[in-house]
C-alpha positions as CSV (number, residue, x, y, z in Angstrom):
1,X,0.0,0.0,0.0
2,X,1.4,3.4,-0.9
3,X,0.7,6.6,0.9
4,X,0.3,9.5,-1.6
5,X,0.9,13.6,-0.4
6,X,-2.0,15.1,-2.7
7,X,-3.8,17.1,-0.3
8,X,-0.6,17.6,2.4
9,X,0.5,21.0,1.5
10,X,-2.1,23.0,3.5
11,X,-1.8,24.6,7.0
12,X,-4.8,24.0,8.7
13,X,-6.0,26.1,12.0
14,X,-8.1,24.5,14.6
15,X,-9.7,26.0,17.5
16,X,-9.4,23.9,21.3
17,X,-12.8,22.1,22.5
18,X,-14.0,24.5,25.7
19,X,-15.6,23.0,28.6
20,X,-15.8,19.5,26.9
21,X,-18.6,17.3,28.7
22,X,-19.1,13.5,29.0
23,X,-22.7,12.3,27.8
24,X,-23.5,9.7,30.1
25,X,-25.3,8.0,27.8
26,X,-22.5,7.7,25.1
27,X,-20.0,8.1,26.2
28,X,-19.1,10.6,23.6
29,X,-17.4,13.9,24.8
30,X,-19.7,16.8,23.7
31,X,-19.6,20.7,24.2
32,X,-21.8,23.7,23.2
33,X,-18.4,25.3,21.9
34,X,-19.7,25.5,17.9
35,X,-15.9,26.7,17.5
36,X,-14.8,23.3,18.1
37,X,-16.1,21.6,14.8
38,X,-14.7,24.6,12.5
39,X,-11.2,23.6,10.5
40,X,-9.5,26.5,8.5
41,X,-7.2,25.9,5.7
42,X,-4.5,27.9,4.0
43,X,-1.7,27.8,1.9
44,X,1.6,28.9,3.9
45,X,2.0,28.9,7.6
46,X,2.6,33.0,7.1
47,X,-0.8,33.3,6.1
48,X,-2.2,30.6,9.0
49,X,-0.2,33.0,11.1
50,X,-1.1,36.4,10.3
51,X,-4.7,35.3,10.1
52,X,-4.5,34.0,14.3
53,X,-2.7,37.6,14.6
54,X,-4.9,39.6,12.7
55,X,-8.0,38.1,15.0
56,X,-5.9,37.6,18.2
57,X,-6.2,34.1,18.3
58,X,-3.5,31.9,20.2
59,X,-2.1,29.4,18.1
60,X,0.8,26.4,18.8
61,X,2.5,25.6,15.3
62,X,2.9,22.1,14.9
63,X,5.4,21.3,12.0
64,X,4.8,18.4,9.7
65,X,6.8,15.2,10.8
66,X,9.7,14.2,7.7
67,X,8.2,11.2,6.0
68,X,10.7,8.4,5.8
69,X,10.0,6.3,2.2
70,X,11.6,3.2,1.1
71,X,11.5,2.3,-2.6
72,X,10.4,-0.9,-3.2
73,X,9.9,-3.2,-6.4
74,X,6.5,-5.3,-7.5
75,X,9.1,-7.9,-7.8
76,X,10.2,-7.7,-4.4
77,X,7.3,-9.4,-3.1
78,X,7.9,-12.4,-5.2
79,X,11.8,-12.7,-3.5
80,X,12.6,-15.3,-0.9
């Protein structure tokens, strides 16, 4: 199985879960916070950071991890 990077070059601000509360029924973790579900997107990390500037927003920047690939032949799986 190969892991493609279409759709990996986009900075994406999230806003924290306030208050989060257990349903008892559920289990699930709830909260009225309607911030919580919204996901922005941009193109650079400059513009992800002069937008949470611009509208005083605090913000942690969390830098992609290196992916480590191995190239690999069909015919390898046929080997041994």
């Amino acid at each position: 199985m190969q892991s493609g990077t279409g759709k990996t070059h986009k900075w994406i601000l999230e806003y924290e879960t306030n208050n989060p509360t257990n349903n008892p029924l559920m289990g699930w973790e709830s909260s009225s916070d309607t911030y919580s579900e919204l996901k922005l997107e941009f193109a650079s990390k400059d513009l992800a950071i002069n937008y949470a500037k611009k509208k005083k927003i605090d913000f942690e920047i969390i830098e992609p991890k290196k992916r480590k690939t191995v190239k690999k032949s069909y015919a390898d799986n046929f080997l041994k």
